[in-house]
N, CA, C and O atoms as a GROMACS GRO file, in nm:
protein
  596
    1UNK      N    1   0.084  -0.118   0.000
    1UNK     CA    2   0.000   0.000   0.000
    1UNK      C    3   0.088   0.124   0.000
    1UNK      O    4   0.175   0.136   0.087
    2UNK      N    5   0.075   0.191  -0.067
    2UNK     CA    6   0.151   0.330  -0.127
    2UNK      C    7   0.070   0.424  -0.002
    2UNK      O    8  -0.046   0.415   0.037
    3UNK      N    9   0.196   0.529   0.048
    3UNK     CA   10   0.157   0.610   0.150
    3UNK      C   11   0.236   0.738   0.022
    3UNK      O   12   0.348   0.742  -0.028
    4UNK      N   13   0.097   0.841   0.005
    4UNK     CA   14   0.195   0.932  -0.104
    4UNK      C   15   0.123   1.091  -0.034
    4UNK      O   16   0.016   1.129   0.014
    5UNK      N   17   0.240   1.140  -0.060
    5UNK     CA   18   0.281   1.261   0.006
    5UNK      C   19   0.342   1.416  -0.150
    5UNK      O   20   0.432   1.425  -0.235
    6UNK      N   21   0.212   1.512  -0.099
    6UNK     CA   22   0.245   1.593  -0.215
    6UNK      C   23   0.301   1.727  -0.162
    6UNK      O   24   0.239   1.811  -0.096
    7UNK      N   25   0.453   1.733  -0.212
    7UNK     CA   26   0.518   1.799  -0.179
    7UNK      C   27   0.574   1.916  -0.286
    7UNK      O   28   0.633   1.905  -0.394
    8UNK      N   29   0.528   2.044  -0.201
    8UNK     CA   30   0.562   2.184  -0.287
    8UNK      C   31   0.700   2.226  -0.243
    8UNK      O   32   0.728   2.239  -0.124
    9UNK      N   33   0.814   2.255  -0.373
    9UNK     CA   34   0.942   2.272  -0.353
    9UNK      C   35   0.939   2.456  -0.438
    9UNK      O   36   0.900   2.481  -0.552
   10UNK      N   37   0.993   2.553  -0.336
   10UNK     CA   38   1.053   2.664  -0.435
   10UNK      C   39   1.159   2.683  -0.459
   10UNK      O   40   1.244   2.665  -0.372
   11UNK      N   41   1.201   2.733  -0.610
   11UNK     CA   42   1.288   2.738  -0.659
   11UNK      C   43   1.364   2.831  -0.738
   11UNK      O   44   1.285   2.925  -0.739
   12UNK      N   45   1.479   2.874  -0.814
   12UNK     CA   46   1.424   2.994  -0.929
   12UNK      C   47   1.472   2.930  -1.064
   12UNK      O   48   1.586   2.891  -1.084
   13UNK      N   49   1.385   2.925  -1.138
   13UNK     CA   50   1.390   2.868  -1.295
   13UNK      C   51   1.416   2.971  -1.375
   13UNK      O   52   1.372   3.085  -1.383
   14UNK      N   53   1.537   2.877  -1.463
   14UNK     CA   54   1.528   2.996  -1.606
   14UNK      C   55   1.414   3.006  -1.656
   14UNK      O   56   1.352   2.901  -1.635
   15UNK      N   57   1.330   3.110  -1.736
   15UNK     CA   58   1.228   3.105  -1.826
   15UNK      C   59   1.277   3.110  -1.932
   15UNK      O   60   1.344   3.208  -1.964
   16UNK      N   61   1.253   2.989  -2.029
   16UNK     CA   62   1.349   2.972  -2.133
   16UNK      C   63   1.286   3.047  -2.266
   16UNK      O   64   1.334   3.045  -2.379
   17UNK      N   65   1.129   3.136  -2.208
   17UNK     CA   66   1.138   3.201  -2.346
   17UNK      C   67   1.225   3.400  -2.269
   17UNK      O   68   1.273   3.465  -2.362
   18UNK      N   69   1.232   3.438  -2.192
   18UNK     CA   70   1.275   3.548  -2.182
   18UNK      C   71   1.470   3.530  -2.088
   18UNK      O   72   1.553   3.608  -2.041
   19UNK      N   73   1.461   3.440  -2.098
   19UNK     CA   74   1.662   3.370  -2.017
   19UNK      C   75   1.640   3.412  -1.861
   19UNK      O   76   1.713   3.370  -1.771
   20UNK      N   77   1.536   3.499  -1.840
   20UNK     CA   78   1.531   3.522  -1.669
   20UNK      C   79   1.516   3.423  -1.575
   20UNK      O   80   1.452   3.321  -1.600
   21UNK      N   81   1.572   3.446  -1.464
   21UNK     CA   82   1.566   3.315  -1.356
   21UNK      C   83   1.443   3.411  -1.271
   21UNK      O   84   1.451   3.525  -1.226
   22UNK      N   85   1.327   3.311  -1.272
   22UNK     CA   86   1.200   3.328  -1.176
   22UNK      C   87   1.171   3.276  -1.055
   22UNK      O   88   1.182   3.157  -1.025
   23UNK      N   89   1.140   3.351  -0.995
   23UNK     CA   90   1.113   3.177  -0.893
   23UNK      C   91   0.983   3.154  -0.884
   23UNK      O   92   0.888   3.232  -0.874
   24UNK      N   93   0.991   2.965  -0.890
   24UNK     CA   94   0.874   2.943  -0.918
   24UNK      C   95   0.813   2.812  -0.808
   24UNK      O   96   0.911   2.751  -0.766
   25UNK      N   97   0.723   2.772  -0.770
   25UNK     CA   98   0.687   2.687  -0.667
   25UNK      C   99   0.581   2.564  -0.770
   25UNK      O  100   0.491   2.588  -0.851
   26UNK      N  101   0.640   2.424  -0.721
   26UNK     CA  102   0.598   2.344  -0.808
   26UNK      C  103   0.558   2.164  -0.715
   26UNK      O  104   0.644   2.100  -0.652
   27UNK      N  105   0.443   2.130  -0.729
   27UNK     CA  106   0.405   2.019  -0.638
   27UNK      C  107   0.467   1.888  -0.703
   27UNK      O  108   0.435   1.859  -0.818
   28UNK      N  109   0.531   1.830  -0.652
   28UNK     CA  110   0.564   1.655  -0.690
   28UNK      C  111   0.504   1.546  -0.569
   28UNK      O  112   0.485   1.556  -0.448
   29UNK      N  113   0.488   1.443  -0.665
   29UNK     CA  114   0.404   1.351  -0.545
   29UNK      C  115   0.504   1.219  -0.490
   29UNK      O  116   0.551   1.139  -0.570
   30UNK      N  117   0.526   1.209  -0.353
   30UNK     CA  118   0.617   1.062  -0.344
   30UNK      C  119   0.521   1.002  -0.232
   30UNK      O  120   0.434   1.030  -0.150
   31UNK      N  121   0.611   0.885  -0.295
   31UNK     CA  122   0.593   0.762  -0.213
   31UNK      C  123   0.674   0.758  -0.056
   31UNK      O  124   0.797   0.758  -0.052
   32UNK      N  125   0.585   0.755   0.075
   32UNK     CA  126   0.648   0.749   0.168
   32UNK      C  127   0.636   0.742   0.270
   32UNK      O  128   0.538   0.814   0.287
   33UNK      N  129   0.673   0.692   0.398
   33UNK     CA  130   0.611   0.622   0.493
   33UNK      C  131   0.578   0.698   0.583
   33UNK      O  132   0.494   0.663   0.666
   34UNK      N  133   0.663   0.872   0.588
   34UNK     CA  134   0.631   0.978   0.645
   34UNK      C  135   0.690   1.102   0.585
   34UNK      O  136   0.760   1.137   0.491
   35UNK      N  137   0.633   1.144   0.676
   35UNK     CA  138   0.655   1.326   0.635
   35UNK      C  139   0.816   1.364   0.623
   35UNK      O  140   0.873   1.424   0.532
   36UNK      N  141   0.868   1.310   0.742
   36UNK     CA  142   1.022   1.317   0.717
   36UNK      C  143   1.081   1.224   0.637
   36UNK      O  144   1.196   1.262   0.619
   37UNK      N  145   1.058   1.096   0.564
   37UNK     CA  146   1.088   1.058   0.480
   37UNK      C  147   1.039   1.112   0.325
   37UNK      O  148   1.086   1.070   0.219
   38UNK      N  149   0.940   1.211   0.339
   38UNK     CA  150   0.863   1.209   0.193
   38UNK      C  151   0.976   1.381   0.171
   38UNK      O  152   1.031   1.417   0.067
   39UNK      N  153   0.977   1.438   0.279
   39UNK     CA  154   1.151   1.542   0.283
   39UNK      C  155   1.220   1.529   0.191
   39UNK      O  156   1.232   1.584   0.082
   40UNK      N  157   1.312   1.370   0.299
   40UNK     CA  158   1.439   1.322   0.252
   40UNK      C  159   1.456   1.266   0.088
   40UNK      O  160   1.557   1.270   0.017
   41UNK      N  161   1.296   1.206   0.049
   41UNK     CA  162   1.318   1.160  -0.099
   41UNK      C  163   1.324   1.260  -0.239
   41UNK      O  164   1.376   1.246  -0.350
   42UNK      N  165   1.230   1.387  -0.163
   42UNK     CA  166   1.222   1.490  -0.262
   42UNK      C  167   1.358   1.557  -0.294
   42UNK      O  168   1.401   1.582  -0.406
   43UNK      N  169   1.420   1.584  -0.166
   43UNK     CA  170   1.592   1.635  -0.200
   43UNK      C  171   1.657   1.528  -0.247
   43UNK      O  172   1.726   1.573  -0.338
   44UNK      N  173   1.668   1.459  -0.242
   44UNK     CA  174   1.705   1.332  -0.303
   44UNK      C  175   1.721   1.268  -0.470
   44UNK      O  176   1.813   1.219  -0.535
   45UNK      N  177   1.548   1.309  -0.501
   45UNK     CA  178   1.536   1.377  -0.635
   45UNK      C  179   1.525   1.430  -0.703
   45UNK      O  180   1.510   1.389  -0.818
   46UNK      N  181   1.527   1.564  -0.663
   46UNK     CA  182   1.573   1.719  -0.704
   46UNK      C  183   1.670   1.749  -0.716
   46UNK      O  184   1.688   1.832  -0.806
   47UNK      N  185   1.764   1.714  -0.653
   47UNK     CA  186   1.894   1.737  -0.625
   47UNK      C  187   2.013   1.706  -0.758
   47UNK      O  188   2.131   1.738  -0.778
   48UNK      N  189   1.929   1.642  -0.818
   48UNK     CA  190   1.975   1.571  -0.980
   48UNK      C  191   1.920   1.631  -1.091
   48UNK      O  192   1.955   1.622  -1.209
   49UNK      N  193   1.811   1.704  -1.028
   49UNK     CA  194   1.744   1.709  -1.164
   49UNK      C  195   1.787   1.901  -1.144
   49UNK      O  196   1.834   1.965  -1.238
   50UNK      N  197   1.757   1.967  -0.999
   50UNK     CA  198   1.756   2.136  -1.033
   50UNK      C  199   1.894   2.163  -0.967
   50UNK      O  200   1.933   2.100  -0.868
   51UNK      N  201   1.967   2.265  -1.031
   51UNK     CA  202   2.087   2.321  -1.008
   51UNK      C  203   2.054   2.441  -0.919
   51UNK      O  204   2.004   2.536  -0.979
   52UNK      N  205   2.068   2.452  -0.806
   52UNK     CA  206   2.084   2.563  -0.690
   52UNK      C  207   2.014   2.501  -0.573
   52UNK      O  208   1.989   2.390  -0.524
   53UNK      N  209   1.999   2.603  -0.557
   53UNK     CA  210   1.953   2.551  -0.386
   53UNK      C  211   1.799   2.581  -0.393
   53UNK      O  212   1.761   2.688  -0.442
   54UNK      N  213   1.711   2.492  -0.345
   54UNK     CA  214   1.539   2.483  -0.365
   54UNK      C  215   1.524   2.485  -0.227
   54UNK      O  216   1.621   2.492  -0.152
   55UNK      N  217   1.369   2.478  -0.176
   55UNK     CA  218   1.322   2.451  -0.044
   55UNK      C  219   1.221   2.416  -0.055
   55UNK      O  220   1.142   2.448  -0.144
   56UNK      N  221   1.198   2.320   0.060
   56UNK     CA  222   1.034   2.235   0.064
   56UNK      C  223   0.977   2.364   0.179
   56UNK      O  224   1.017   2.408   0.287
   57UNK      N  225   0.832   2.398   0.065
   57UNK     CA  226   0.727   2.491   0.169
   57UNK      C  227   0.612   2.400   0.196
   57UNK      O  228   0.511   2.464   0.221
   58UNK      N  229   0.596   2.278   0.198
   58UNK     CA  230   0.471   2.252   0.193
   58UNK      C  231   0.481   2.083   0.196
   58UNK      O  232   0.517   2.024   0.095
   59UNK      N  233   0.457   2.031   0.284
   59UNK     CA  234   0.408   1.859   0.290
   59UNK      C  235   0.319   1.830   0.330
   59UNK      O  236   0.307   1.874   0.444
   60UNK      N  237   0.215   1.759   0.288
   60UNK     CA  238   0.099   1.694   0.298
   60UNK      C  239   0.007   1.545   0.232
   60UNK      O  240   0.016   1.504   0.116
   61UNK      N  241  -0.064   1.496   0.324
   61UNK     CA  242  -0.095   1.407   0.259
   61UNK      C  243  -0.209   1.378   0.158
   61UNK      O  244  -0.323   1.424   0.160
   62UNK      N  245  -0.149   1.280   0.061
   62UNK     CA  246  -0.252   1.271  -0.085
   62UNK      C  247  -0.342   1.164  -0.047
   62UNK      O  248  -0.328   1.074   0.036
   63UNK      N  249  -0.454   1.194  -0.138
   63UNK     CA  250  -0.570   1.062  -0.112
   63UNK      C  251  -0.589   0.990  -0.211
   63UNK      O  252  -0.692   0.924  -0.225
   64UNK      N  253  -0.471   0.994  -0.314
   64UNK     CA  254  -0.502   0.878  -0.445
   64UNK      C  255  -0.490   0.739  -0.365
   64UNK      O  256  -0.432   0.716  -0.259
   65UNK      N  257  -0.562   0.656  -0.449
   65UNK     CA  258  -0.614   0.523  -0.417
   65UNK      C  259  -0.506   0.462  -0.542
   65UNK      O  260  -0.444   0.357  -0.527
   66UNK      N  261  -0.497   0.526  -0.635
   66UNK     CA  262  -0.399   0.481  -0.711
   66UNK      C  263  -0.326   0.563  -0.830
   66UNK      O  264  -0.363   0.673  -0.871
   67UNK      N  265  -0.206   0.483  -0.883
   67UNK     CA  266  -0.128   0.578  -0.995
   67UNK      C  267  -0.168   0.497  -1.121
   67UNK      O  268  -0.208   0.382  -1.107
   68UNK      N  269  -0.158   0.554  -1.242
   68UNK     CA  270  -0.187   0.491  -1.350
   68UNK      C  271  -0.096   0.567  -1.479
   68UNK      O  272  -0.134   0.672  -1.532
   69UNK      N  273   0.017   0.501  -1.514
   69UNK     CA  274   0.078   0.541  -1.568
   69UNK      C  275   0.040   0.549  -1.730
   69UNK      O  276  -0.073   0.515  -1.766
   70UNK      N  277   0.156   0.604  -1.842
   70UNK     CA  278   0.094   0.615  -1.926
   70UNK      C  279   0.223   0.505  -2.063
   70UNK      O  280   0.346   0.507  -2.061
   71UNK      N  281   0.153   0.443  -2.140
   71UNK     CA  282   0.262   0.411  -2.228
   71UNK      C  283   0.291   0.478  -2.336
   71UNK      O  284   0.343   0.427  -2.435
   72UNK      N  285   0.258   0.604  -2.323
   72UNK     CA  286   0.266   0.708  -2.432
   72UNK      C  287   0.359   0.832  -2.391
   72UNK      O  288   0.339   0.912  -2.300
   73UNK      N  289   0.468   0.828  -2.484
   73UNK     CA  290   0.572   0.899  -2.459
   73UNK      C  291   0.554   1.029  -2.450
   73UNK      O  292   0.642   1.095  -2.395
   74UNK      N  293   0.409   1.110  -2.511
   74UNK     CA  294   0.433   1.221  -2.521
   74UNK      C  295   0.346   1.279  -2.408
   74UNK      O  296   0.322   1.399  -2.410
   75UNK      N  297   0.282   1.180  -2.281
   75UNK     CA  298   0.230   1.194  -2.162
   75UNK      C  299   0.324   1.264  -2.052
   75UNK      O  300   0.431   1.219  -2.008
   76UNK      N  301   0.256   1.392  -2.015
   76UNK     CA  302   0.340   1.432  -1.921
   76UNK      C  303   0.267   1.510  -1.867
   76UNK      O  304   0.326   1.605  -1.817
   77UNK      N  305   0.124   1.509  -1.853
   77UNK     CA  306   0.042   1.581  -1.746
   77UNK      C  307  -0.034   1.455  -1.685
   77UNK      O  308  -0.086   1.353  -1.728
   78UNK      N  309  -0.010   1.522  -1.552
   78UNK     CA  310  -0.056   1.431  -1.452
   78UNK      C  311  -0.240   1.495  -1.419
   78UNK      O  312  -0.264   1.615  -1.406
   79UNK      N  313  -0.333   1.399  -1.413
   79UNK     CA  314  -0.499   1.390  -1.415
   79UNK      C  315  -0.529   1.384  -1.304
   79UNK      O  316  -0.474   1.278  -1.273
   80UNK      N  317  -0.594   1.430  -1.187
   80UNK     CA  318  -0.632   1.369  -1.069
   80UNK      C  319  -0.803   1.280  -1.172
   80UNK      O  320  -0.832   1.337  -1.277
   81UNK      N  321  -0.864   1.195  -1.143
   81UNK     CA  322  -0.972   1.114  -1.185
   81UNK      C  323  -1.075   1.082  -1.016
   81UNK      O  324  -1.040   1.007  -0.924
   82UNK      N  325  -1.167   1.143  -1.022
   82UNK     CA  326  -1.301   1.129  -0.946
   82UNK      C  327  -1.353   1.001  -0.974
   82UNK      O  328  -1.421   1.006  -1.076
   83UNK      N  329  -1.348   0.875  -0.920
   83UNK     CA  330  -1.443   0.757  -0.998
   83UNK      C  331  -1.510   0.730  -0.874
   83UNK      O  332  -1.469   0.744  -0.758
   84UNK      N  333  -1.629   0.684  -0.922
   84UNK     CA  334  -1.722   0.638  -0.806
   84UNK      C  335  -1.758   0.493  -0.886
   84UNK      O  336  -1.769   0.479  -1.008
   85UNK      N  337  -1.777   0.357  -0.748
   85UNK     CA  338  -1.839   0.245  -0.789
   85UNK      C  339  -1.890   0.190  -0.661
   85UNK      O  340  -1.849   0.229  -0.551
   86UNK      N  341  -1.996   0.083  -0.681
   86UNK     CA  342  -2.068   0.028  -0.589
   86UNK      C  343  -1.961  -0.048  -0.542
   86UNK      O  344  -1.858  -0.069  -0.607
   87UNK      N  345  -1.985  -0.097  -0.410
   87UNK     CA  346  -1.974  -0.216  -0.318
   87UNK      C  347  -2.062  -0.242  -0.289
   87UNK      O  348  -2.157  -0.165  -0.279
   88UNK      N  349  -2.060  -0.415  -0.253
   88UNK     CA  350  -2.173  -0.429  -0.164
   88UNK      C  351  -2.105  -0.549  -0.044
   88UNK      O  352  -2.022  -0.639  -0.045
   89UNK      N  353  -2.201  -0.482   0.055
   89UNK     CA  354  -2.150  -0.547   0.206
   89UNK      C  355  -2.238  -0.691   0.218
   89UNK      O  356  -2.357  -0.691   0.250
   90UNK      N  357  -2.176  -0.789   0.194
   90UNK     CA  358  -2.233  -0.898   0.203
   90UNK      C  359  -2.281  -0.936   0.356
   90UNK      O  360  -2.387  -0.999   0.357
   91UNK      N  361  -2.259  -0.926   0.406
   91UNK     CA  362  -2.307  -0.944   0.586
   91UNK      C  363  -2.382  -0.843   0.558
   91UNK      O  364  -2.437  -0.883   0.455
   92UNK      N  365  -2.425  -0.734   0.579
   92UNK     CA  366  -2.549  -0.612   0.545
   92UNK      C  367  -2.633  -0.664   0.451
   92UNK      O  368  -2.755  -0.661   0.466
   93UNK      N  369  -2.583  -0.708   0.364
   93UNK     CA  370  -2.654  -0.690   0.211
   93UNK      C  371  -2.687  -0.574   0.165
   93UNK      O  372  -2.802  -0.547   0.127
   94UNK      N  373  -2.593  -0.494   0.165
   94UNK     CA  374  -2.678  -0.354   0.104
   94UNK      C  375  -2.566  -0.276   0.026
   94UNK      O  376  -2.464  -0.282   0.095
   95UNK      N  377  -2.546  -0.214  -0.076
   95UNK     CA  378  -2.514  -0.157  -0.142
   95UNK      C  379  -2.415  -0.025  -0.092
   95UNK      O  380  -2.469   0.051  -0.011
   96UNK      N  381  -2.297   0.003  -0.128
   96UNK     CA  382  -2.238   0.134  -0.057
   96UNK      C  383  -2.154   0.198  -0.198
   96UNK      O  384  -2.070   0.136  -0.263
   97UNK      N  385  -2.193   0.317  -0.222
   97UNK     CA  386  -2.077   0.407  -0.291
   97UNK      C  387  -1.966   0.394  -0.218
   97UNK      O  388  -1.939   0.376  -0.099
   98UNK      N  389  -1.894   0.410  -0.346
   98UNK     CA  390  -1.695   0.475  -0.290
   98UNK      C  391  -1.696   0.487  -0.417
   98UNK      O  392  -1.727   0.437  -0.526
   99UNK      N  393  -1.616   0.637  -0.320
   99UNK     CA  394  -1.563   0.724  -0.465
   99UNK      C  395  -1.411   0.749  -0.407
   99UNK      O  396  -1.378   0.768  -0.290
  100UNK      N  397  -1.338   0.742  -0.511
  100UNK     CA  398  -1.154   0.711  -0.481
  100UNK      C  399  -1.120   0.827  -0.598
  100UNK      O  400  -1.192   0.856  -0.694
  101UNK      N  401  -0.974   0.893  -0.558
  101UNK     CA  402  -0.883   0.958  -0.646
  101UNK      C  403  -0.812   0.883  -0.717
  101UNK      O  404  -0.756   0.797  -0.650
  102UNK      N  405  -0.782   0.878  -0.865
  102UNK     CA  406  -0.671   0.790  -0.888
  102UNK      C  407  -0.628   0.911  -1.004
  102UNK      O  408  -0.696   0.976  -1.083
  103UNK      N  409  -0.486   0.906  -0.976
  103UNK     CA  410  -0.355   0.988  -1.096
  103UNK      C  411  -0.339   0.896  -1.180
  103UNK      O  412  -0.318   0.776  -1.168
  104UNK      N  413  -0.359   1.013  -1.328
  104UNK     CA  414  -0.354   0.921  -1.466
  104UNK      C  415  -0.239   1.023  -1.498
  104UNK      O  416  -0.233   1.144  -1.474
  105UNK      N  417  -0.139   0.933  -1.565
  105UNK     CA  418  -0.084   1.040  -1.656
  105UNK      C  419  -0.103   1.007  -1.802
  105UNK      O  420  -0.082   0.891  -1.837
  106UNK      N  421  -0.154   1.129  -1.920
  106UNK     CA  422  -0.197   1.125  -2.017
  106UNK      C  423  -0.115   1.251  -2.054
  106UNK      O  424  -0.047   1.313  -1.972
  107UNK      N  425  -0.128   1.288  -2.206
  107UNK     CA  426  -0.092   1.402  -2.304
  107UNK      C  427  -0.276   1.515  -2.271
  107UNK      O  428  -0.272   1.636  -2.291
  108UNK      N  429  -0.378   1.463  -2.233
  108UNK     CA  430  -0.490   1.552  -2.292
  108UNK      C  431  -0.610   1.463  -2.176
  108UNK      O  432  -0.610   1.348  -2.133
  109UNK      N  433  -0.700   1.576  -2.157
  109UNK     CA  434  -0.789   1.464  -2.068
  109UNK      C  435  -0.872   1.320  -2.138
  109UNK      O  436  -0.906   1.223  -2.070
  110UNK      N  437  -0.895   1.331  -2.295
  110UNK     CA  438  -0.971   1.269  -2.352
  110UNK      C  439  -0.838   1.068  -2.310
  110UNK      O  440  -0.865   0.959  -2.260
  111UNK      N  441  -0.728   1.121  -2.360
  111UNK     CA  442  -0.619   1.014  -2.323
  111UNK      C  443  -0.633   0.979  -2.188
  111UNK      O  444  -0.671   0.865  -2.162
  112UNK      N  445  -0.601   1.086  -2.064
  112UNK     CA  446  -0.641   1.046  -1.959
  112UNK      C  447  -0.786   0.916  -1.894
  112UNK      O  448  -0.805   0.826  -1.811
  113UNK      N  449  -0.854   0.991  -2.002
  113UNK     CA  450  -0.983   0.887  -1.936
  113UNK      C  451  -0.986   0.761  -2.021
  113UNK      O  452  -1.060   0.668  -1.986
  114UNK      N  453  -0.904   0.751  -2.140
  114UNK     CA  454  -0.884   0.604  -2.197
  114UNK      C  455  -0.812   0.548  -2.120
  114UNK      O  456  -0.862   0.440  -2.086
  115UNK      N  457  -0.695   0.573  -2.063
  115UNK     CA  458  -0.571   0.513  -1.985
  115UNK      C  459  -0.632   0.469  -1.850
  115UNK      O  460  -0.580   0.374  -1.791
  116UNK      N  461  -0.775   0.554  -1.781
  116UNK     CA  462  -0.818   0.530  -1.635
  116UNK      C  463  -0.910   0.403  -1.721
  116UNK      O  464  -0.888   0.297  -1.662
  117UNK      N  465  -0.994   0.385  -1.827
  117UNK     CA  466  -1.083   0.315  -1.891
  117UNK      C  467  -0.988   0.155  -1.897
  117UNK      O  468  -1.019   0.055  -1.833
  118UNK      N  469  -0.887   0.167  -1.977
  118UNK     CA  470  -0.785   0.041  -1.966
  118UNK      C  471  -0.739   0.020  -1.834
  118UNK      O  472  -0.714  -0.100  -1.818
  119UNK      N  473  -0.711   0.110  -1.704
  119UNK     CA  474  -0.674   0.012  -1.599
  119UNK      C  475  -0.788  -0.060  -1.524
  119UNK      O  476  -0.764  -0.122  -1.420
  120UNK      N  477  -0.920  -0.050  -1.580
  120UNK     CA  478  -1.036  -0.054  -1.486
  120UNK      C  479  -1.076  -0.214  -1.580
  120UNK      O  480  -1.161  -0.292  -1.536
  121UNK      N  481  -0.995  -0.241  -1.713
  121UNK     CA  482  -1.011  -0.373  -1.807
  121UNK      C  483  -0.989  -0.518  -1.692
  121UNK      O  484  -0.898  -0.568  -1.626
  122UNK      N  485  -1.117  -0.538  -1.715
  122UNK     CA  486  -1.070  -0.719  -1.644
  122UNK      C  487  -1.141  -0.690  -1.463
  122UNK      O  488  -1.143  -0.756  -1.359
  123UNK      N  489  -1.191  -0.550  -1.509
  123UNK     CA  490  -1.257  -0.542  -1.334
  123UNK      C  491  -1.418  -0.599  -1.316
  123UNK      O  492  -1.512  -0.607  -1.396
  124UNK      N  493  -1.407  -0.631  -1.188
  124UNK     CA  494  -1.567  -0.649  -1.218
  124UNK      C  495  -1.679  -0.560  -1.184
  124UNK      O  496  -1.797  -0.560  -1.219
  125UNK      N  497  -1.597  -0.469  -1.089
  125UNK     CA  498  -1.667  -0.334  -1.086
  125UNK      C  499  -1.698  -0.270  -1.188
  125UNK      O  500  -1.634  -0.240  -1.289
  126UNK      N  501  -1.866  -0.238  -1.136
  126UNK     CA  502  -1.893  -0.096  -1.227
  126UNK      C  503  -1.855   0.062  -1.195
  126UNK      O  504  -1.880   0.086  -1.077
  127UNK      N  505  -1.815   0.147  -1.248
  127UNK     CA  506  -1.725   0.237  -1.212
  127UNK      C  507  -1.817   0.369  -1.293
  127UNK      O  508  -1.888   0.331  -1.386
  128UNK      N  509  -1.817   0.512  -1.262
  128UNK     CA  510  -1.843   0.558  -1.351
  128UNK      C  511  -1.713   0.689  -1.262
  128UNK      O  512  -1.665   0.690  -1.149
  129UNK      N  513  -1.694   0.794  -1.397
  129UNK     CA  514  -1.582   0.837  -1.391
  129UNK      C  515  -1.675   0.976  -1.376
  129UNK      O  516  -1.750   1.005  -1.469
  130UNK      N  517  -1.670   1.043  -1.279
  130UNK     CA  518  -1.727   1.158  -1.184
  130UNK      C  519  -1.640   1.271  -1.229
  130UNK      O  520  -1.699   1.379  -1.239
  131UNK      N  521  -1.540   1.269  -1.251
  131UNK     CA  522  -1.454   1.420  -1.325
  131UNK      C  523  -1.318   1.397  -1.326
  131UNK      O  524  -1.247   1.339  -1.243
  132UNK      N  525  -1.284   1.461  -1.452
  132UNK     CA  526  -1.154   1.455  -1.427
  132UNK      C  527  -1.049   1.603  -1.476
  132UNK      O  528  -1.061   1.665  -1.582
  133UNK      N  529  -0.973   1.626  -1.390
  133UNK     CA  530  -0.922   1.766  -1.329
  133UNK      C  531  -0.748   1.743  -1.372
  133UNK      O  532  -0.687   1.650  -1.320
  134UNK      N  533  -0.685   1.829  -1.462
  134UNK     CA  534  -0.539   1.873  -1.406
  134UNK      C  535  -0.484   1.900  -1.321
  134UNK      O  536  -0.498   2.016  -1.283
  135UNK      N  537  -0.413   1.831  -1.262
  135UNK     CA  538  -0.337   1.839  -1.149
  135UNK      C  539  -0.212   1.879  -1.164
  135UNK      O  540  -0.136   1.870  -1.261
  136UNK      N  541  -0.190   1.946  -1.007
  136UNK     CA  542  -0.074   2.064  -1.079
  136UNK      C  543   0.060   1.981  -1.026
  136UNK      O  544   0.162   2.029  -0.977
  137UNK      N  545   0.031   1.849  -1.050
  137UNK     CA  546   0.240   1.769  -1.024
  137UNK      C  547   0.282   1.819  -1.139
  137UNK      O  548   0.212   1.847  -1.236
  138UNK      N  549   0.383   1.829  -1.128
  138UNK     CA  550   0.508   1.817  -1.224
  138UNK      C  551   0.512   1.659  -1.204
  138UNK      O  552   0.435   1.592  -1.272
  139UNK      N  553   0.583   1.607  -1.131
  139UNK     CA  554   0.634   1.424  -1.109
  139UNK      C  555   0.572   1.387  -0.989
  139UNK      O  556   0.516   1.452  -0.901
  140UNK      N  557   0.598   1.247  -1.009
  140UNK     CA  558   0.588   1.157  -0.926
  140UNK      C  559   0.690   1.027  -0.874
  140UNK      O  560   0.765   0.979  -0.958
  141UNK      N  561   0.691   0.983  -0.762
  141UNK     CA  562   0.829   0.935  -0.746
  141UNK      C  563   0.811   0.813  -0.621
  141UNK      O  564   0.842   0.807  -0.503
  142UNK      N  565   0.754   0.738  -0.702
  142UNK     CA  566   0.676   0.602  -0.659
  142UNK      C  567   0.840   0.528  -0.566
  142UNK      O  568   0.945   0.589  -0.585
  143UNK      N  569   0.840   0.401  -0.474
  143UNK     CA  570   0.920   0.372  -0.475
  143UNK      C  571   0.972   0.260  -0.621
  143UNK      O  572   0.902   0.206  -0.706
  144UNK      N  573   1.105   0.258  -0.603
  144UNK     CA  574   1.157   0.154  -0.732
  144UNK      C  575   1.162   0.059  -0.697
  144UNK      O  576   1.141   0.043  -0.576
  145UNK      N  577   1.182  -0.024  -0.756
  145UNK     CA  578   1.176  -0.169  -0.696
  145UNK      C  579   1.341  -0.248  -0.626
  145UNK      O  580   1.367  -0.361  -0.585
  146UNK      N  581   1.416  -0.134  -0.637
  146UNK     CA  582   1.558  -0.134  -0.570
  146UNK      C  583   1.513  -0.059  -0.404
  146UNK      O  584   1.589  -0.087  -0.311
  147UNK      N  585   1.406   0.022  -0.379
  147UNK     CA  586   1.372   0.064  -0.274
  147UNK      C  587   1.338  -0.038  -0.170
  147UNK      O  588   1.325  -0.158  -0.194
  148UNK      N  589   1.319   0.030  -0.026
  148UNK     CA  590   1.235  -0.029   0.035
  148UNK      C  591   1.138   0.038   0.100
  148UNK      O  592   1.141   0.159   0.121
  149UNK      N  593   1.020  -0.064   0.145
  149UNK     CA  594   0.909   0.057   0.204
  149UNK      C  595   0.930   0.064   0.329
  149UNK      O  596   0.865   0.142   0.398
   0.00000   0.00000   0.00000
């Protein structure tokens, strides 16, 4: 079970259409067992990717139920997805909504909701897809399978 944590880092970026360095504040989502670990992973992987010195303003916890990646190379916006589907409580017998977050990453929302449509293939739930919203990650930074949880 993924414990994910969305963390806002500021920074100052070139703007590569005017060469000025801005500063700009940008959310990434990790995988992590806490707050001081979801810290340690973001400097961790920032630290490779932005040249100067950044700072975490902001940690908190996410309520995706799941990630759904994309096999399309030119995917690089991340979807938050609203889905709602029945359960039913067999000891009750009675019927219960749940509605879950799940991150798609797609190129466009129409892709987004094919990519949430294919991970939902082979389910036996009925699902219907309640909205789906741009979300402002830049990345995400699941553990690897060289990690541990």
């Amino acid at each position: 079970m993924n414990n994910w944590y969305q963390v806002k880092v500021k920074y100052e970026k070139v703007d590569l259409e005017s060469g000025r360095e801005r500063k700009v504040t940008e959310a990434y989502l990790v995988d992590a067992v806490s707050f001081t670990e979801a810290e340690s992973r973001i400097h961790a992987e920032l630290e490779q990717m932005i040249s100067g010195d950044f700072l975490v303003t902001n940690i908190s916890k996410a309520n995706y139920s799941d990630i759904v990646p994309s096999d399309n190379d030119n995917a690089d916006i991340w979807y938050k997805c609203k889905v709602n589907y029945i359960s039913i409580d067999e000891e009750a017998g009675k019927e219960k909504k749940i509605s879950v977050m799940i991150l798609v990453l797609a190129y466009d929302i129409q892709s987004a909701l094919d990519n949430l449509e294919k991970s939902f293939e082979g389910s036996a739930a009925d699902f219907t897809v309640v909205g789906i919203n741009e979300s402002p990650l830049i990345d995400v930074f699941p553990y690897s399978s060289g990690e541990e949880n």
